[in-house]
C-alpha positions in Angstrom: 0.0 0.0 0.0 1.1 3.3 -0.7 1.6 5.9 2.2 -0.2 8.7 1.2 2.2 11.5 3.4 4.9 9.5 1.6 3.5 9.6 -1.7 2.3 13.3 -1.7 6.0 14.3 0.0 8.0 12.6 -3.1 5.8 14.5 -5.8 6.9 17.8 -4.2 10.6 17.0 -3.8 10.8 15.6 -7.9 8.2 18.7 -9.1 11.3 21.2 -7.2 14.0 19.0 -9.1 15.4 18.1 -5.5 16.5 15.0 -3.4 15.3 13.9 -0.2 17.5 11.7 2.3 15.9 8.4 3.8 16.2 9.4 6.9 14.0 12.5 5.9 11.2 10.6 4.3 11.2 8.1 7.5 10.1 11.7 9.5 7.7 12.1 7.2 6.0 8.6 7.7 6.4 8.9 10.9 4.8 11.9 11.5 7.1 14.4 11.5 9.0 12.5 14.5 12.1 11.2 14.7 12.7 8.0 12.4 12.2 5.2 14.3 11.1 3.2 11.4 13.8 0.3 10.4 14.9 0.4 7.1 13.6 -2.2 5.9 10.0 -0.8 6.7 10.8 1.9 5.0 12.0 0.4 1.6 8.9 -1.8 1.7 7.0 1.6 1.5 9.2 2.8 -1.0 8.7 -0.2 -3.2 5.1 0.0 -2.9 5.5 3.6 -4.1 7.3 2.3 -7.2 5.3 -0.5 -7.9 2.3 1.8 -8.2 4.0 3.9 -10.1 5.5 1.1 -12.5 1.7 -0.1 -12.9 0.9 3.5 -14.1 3.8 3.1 -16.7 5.0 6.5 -15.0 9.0 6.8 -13.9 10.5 5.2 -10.6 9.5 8.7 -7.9 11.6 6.8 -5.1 14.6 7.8 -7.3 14.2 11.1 -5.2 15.1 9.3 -1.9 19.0 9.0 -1.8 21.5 8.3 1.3 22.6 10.9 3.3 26.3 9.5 3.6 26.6 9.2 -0.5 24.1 11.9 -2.0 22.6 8.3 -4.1 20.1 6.0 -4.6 20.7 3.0 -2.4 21.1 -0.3 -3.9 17.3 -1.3 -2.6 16.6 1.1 -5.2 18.3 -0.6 -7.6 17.0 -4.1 -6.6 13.6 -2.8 -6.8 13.8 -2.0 -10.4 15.5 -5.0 -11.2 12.5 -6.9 -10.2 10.5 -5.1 -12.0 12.1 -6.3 -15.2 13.6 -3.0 -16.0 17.0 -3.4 -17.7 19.6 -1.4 -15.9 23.0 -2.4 -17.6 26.2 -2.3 -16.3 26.4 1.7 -14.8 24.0 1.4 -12.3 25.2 5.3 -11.7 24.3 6.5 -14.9 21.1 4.4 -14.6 19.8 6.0 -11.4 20.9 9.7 -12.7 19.0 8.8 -15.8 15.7 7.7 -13.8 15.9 10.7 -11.6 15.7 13.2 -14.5 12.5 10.9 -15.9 10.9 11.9 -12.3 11.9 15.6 -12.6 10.7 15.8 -16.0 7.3 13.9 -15.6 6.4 15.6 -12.4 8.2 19.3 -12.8 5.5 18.9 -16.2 2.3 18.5 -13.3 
C-alpha cells in the first residue's frame, strides 16, 4: 500500500528538481517525528510507491530518496527496479541519474 504522506512528500521534492535523504522521508512517515522506522520498513514503502507507479507506466519517484552519507540511490533502489524487469545495464550510476531526470521531467511537467 502506498503511504499517502509519503507519496504526496515525493511529488513535491521531484516537481522542485530536489533530493530527499531516507532518513527524511522516515520523519515524514512517521509523522514528523524522529525516524524510528527500520529500514527495511521503510523500503517496503518505498517499493510500494514504485510498484504503483510502475503499474501507471510513470518513472521510478523513489529515485528522489538518496543516502545521506553518498548523495545516491541505495542499492534497494536498484533491486527494486531489477524486479520489475527494468534493464539497468552495467552503470548502475548512470542508470539511477537517468531515472531521476524521468521523475523531474514527468512531475516538474504537473
Amino acid at each position: 500500500m502506498v503511504h499517502p504522506g509519503i507519496f504526496d512528500a515525493l511529488i513535491e521534492v521531484a516537481r522542485e528538481g530536489a533530493t530527499i535523504t531516507c532518513g527524511e522521508i522516515g520523519c515524514l512517515a512517521n509523522r514528523g517525528r524522529i525516524n524510528l522506522l527500520p529500514c527495511a520498513v521503510l523500503g517496503l514503502m518505498l517499493d510500494a510507491t514504485d510498484r504503483h507507479e510502475h503499474v501507471a507506466g510513470q518513472p521510478f519517484l523513489s529515485a528522489v530518496v538518496v543516502l545521506k552519507q553518498t548523495a545516491i540511490s541505495s542499492r534497494g533502489f536498484l533491486a527494486c527496479t531489477r524486479a520489475r524487469g527494468v534493464e539497468i545495464g552495467l552503470d548502475e550510476r548512470a542508470f539511477w541519474a537517468a531515472e531521476l531526470h524521468r521523475v523531474y521531467d514527468y512531475w516538474g511537467q504537473r
